[in-house]
N, C-alpha and C positions, 0 to 999 in steps of 0.2 A: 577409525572404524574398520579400513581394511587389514589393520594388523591386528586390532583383537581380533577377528577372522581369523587371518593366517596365524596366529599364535594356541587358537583354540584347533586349528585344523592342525598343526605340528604336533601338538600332543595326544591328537586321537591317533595318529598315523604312527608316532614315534613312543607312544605308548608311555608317555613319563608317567611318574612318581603324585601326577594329579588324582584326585579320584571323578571318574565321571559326575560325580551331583555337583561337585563345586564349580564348575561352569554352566549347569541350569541354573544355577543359586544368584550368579552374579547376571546371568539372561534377564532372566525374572526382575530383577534391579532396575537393570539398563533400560527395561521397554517401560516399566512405571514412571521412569526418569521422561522418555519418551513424549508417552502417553500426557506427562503434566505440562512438557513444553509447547505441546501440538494446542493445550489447551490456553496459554497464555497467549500463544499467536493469534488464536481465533477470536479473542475477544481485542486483542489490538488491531486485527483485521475490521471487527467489527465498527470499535469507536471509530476509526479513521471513516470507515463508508457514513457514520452518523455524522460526523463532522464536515465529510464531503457533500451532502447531500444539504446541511444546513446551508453552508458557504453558497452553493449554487441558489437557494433558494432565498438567499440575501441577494443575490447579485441580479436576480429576477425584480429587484423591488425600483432597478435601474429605468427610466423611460426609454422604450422602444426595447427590450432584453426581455425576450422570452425564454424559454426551456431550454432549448434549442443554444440558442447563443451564450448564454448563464453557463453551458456546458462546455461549450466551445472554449469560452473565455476560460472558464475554471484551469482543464487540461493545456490552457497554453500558459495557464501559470500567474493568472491574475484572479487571488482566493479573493479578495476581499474588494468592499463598492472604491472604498477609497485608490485601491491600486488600478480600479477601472478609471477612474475619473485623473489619476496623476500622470496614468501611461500616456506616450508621446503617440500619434494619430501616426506614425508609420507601422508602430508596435498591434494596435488593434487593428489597423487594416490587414496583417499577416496572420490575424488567427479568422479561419475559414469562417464562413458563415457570417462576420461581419462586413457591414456596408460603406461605404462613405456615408451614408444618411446617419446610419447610427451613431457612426464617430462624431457626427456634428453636433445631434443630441445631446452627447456625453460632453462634448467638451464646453454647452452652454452651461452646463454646471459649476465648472469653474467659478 
């Protein structure tokens, strides 16, 4: 990106054999190209928060895991009920907000 810059800044300065429109020409390109990537991301953004918000709202269906904790657990990296119920009770007691009572909950599931 910084050398097509500097490559269009050398030719206004040094006056080549370009003609001014053909660099608005290929601007025009570049930001449509842009503008369609910005929009791919935003709907990748989007699924992932729909999927994240699912994931927490399964892991809520846990006894004793409310909002709160379903979120906590999610962000340390436990998506799903089954990697709640497989993790080792050292693992759940380092994500914040969870208790020893809850661990014991969880691990009567076993």
């Amino acid at each position: 990106m910084i050398s097509k810059f500097l490559s269009k800044l050398k030719s206004i300065l040094f006056k080549s054999e370009v003609s001014p429109e053909t660099p608005l020409k290929k601007e025009k390109k570049s930001t449509k190209s842009a503008k369609t990537s910005k929009t791919k991301t935003k709907t990748k953004t989007k699924a992932k928060s729909v999927n994240s918000k699912k994931n927490i709202e399964n892991l809520t269906t846990l006894p004793g895991v409310g909002a709160k904790s379903a979120k906590a657990l999610y962000e340390a990296g436990f998506k799903t009920t089954k990697a709640v119920i497989a993790a080792e009770e050292k693992d759940l007691l380092a994500v914040p907000g969870v208790g020893i009572n809850l661990v014991k909950k969880l691990k009567k599931l076993k």
